[in-house]
C-alpha positions in Angstrom: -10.2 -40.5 32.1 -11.0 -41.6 28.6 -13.3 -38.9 27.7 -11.0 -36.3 29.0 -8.6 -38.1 26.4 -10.7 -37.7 23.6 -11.7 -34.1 24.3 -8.0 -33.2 24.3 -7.7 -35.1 21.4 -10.6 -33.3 19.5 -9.2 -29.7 21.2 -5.4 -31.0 19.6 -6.8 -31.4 15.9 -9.4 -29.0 16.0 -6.2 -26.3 16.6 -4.3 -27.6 13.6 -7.3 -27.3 11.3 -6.9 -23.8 10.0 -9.3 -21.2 9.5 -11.6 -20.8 6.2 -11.3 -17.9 3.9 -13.3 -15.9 3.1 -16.2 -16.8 1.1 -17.0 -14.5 -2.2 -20.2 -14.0 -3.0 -21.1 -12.4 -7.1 -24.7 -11.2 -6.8 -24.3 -6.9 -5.5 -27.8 -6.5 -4.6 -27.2 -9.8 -2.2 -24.5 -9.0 -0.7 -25.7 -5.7 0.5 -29.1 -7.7 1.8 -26.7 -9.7 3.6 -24.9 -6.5 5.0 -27.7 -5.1 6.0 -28.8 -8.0 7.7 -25.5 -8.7 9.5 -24.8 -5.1 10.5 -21.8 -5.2 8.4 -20.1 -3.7 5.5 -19.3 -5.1 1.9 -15.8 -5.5 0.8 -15.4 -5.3 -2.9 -12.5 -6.9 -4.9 -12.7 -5.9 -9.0 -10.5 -8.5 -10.3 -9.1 -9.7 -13.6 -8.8 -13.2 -11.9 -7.0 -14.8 -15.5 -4.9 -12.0 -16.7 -4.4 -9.3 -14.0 -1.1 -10.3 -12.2 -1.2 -8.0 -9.1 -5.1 -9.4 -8.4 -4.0 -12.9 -8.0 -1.1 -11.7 -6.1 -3.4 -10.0 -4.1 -5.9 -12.4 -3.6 -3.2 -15.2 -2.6 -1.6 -13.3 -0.2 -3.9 -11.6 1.9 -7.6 -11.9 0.7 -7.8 -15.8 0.5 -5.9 -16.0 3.3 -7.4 -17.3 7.0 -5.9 -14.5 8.8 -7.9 -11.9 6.6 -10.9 -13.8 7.1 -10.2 -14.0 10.9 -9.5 -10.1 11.0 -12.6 -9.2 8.2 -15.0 -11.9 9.5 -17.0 -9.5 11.8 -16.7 -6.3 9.5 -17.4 -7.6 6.0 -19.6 -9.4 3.7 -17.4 -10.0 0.2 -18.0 -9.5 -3.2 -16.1 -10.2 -6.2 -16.4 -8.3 -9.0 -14.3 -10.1 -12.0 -13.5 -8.7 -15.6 -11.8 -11.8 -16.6 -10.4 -12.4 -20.4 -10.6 -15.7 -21.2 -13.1 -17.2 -18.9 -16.8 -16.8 -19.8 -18.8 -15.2 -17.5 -22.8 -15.5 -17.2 -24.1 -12.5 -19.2 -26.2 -11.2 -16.5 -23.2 -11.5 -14.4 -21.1 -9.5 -16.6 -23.1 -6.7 -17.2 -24.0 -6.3 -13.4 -20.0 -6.2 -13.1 -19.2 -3.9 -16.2 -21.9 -1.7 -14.5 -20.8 -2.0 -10.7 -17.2 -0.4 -12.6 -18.6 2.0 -14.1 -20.6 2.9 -11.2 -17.6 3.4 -8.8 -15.2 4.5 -11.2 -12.6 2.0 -11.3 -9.7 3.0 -13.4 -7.4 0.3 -12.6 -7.3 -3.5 -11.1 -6.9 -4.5 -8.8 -9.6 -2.1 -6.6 -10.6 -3.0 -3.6 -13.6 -0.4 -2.2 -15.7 -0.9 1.3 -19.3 0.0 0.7 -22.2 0.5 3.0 -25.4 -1.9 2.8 -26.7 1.0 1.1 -23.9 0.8 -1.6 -22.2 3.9 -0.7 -18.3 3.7 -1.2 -16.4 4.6 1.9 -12.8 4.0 0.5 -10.3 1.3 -0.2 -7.5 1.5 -2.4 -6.3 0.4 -6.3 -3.3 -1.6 -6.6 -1.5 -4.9 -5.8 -0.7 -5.2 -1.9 1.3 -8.1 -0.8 0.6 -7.7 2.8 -2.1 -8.2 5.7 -0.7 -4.9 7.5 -0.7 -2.8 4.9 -4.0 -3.7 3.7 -5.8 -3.4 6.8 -4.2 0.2 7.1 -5.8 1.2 3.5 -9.6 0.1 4.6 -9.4 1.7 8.3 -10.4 5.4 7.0 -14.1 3.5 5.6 -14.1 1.6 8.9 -13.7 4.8 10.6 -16.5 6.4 8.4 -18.7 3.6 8.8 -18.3 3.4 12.6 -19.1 7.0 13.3 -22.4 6.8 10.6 -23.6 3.8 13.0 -22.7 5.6 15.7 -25.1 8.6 14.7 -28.1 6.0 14.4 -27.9 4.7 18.0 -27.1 7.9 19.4 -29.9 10.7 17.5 -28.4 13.2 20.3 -25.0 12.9 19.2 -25.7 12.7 15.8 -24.7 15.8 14.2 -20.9 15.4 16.0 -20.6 11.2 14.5 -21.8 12.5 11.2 -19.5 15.2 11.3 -16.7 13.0 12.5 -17.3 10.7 9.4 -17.4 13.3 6.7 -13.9 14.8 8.3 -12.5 11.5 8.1 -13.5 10.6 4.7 -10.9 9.4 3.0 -9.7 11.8 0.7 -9.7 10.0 -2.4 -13.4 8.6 -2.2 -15.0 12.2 -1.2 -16.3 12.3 -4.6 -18.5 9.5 -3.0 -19.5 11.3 -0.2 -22.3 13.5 -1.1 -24.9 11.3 0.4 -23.2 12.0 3.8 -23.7 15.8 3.4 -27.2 15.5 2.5 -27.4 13.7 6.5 -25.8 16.7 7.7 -28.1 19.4 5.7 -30.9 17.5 7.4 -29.3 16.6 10.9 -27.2 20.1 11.2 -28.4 22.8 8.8 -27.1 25.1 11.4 -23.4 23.9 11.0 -23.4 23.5 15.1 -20.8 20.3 14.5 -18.6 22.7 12.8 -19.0 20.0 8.9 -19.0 23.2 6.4 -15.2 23.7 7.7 -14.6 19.9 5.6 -17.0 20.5 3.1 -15.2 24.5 1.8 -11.9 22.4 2.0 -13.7 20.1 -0.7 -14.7 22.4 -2.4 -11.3 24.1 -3.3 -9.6 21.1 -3.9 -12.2 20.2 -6.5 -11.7 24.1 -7.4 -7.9 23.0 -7.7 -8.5 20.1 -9.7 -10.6 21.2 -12.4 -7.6 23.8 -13.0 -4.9 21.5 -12.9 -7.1 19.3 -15.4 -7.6 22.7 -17.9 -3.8 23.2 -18.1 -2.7 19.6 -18.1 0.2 20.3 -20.7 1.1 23.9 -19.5 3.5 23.1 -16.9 4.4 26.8 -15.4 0.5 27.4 -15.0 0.3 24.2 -13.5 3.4 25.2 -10.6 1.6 28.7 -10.4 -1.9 26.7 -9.7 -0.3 24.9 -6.9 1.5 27.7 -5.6 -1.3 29.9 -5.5 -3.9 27.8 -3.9 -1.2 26.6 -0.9 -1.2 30.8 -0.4 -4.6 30.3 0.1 -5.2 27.0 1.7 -8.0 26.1 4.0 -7.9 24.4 7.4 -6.6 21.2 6.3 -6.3 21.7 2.8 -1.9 22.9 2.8 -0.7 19.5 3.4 -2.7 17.6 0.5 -1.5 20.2 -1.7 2.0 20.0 -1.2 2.0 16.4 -1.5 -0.1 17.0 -4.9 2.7 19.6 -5.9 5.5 16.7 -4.5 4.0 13.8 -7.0 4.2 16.6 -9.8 7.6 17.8 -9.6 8.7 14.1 -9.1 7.0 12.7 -12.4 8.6 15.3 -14.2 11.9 14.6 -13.0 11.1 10.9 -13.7 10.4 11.6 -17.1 13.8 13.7 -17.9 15.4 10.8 -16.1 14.0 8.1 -18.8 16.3 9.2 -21.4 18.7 11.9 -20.9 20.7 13.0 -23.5 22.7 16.2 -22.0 23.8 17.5 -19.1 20.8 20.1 -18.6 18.5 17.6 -18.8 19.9 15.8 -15.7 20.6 19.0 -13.7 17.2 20.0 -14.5 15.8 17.1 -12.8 17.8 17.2 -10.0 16.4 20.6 -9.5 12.6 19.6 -9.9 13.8 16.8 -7.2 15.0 19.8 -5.0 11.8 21.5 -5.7 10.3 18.2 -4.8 12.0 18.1 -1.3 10.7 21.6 -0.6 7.3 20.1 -0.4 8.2 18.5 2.9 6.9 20.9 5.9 8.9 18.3 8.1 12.5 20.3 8.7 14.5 17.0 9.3 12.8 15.0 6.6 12.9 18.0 3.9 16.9 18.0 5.0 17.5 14.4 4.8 15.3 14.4 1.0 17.4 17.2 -0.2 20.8 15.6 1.0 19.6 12.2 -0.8 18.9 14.2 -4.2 22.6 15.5 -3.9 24.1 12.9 -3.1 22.5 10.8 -6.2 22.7 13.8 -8.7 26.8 14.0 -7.5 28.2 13.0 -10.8 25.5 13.7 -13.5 27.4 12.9 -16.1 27.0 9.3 -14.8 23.4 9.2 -16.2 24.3 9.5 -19.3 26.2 6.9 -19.5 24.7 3.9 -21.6 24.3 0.7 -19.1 26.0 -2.4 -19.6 23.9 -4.2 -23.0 21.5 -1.8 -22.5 20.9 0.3 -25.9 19.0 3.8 -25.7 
């Protein structure tokens, strides 16, 4: 009777103890060893941890937390990757970090990218995130790609269609990362029998599309002409992520007519590029319920130019 006691006693405390986060390891080429070792992935954080606002946010909310640890614990190996300001960093340590940036292009903190043992990026995201959920949904696409590459190691048969399967899942904003996945395939399926060139001539025109966009940055009518000519000529796949490219667009310059108005015009013209906007929706009911918000807020434009309550222009 005692002993069952204690054991219900030890099972009691044992529940209120909570669960340890994760643990962050600085050393790249170790944390892959350990990937590799563990048949997992590595989860990257680059951090300002003493200056960068949304990182702390990031890491105090989710990262640090027991429930990410609980969720990550038997996907990821971690590595922190910290630019800091005012703390002094190990030099070694600084100019593996200052390289691993470099390396996978970050252009804003904070990053968070999921890597292979091999140090291949799979995806991830840049910016502060406040919740679990939302999180979790950002790194699925590499967990997808990761599943389907491990897939096509235990299964040699069905390797071509895993392989496949991960390149077409890719996240679109890591595909520049992806070329070591196509080099498997032009081994594994130089015959295209898993049907992969489809993905890779989508790439292909959106980098086509980009490298335009990028020579007539300032020229805003070739820009609308770029976008509408490559959605004439979309590839399979290809039409939606160029209307939501052409949807950002006309949004930022509506955006930037709304940061200071100063007639009439300038307010009607961008409720118009909002219109324009809305017409990027293929959606029926959302592209009617976008328009019928931009109308309703452009009702009285005069009201934007109308100086706000101690705020001076």
């Amino acid at each position: 009777m005692f002993r069952k006691w204690i054991f219900a006693v030890v099972a009691a405390v044992s529940a209120l103890v909570p669960a340890q986060a994760a643990e962050w390891m600085t050393d790249f080429e170790a944390a892959k060893a350990k990937a590799a070792a563990e048949g997992k992935m590595v989860l990257v954080d680059f951090t300002g941890s003493d200056w960068c606002h949304f990182c702390i946010v990031l890491r105090r909310r989710v990262l640090d937390t027991p429930a990410f640890e609980e969720w990550g614990a038997d996907k990821f190996v971690y590595l922190e990757v910290d630019l800091p300001r005012t703390t002094r960093l190990p030099e070694e340590l600084l100019k593996q970090n200052n390289a691993l940036v470099k390396q996978y292009r970050v252009g804003g903190f904070p990053t968070v990218i999921v890597l292979d043992a091999e140090g291949h990026a799979l995806g991830g995201f840049t910016g502060g995130m406040t919740r679990l959920p939302d999180v979790i949904k950002a790194l699925e696409p590499a967990i997808a790609v990761h599943r389907h590459v491990q897939l096509a190691r235990s299964f040699k048969q069905d390797a071509a269609y895993h392989l496949a399967t991960a390149y077409a899942v890719y996240p679109d904003n890591y595909r520049r990362f992806n070329s070591w996945l196509r080099e498997a395939l032009e081994q594994c399926d130089p015959n295209d029998v898993s049907g992969w060139r489809i993905t890779y001539t989508a790439e292909q025109q959106m980098e086509a599309l980009d490298a335009e966009l990028q020579q007539n940055v300032m020229n805003r009518a070739a820009i609308l002409a770029c976008y509408d000519r490559y959605l004439a000529e979309a590839v399979q796949g290809n039409r939606p992520r160029i209307l939501r490219m052409k949807d950002r667009y006309l949004n930022g310059l509506a955006s930037i007519k709304l940061r200071n108005p100063r007639t009439r015009e300038d307010v009607l013209e961008a409720r118009d590029l909002q219109l324009q906007a809305a017409e990027c929706c293929e959606d029926a009911t959302e592209r009617a319920e976008r328009i019928r918000r931009v109308n309703e807020v452009f009702a009285d434009p005069d009201a934007f130019l109308t100086p706000v309550k101690g705020y001076r222009r």
